[in-house]
C-alpha positions as CSV (number, residue, x, y, z in Angstrom):
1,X,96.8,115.6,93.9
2,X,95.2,114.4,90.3
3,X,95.0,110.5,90.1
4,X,96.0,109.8,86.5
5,X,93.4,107.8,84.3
6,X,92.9,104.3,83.7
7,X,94.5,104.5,80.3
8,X,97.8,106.4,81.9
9,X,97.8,104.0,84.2
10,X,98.5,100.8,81.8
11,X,101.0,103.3,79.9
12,X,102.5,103.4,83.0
13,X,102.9,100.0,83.6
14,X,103.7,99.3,80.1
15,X,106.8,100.8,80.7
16,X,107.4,98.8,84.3
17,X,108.2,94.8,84.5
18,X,105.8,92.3,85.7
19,X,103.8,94.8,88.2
20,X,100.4,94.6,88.2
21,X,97.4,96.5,88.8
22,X,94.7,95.6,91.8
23,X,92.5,98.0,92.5
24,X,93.9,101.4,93.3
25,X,97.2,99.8,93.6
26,X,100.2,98.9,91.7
27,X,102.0,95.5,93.1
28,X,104.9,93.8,92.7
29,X,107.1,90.7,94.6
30,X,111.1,90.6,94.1
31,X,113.1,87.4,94.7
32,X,116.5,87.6,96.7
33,X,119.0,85.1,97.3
34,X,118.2,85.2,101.4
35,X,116.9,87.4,104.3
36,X,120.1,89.8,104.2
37,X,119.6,90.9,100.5
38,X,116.0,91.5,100.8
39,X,116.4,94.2,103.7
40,X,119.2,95.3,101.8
41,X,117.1,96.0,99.0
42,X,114.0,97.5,101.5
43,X,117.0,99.8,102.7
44,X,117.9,101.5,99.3
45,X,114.1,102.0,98.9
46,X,113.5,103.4,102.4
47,X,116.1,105.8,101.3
48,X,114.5,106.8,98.2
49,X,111.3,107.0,99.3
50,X,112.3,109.5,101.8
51,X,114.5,111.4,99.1
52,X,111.0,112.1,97.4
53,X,108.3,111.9,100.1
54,X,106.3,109.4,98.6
55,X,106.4,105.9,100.5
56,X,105.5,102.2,99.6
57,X,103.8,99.6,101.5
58,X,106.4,97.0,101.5
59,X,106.2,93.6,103.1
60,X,109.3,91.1,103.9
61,X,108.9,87.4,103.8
62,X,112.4,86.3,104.3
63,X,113.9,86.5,101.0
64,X,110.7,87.7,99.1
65,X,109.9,91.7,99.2
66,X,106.3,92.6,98.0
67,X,106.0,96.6,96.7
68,X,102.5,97.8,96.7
69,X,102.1,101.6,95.5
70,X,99.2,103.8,95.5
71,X,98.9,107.7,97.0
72,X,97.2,107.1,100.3
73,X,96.2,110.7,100.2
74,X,94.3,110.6,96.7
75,X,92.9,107.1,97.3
76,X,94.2,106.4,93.9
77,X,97.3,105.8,91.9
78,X,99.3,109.4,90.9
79,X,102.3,109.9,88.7
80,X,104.3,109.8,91.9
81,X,103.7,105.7,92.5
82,X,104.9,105.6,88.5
83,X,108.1,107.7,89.3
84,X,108.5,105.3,92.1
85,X,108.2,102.1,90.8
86,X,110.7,102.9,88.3
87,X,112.9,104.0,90.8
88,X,112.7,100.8,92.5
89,X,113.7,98.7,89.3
90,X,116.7,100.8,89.6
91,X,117.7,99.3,92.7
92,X,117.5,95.9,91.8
């Protein structure tokens, strides 16, 4: 699997809202009204990211979901964490 570039990785967060890069990762933490929205929104991306095969870190803190994509298996970010994250701003 071919990691993409430091410059086709800020193109590809040019095109995403407010995630940022740190490290090999791309990160990014989405507010919800309470507990019941948030897993409603880890939920649809469970479902996604099973649809494609490619899976996030996610972690819950009540109503706050933090999304942290990289491809484990290439130890660096691939087009598959872009066609991810914009997956993911669908949901919301």
């Amino acid at each position: 699997m071919e990691h993409l570039s430091i410059k086709e990785v800020h193109e590809g967060l040019d095109e995403l809202k407010d995630w940022d890069l740190i490290g090999h990762e791309i990160k990014k933490e989405f507010h919800f009204k309470d507990f019941k929205s948030a897993m409603e929104f880890v939920n649809k991306i469970a479902e996604e990211a099973e649809r494609i095969d490619h899976h996030p870190d996610m972690l819950i803190r009540y109503n706050k979901v933090t999304i942290t994509l990289t491809t484990h298996i290439a130890h660096a970010l691939t087009h598959h964490d872009f066609k991810l994250a914009r997956i993911i701003e669908q949901l919301v």
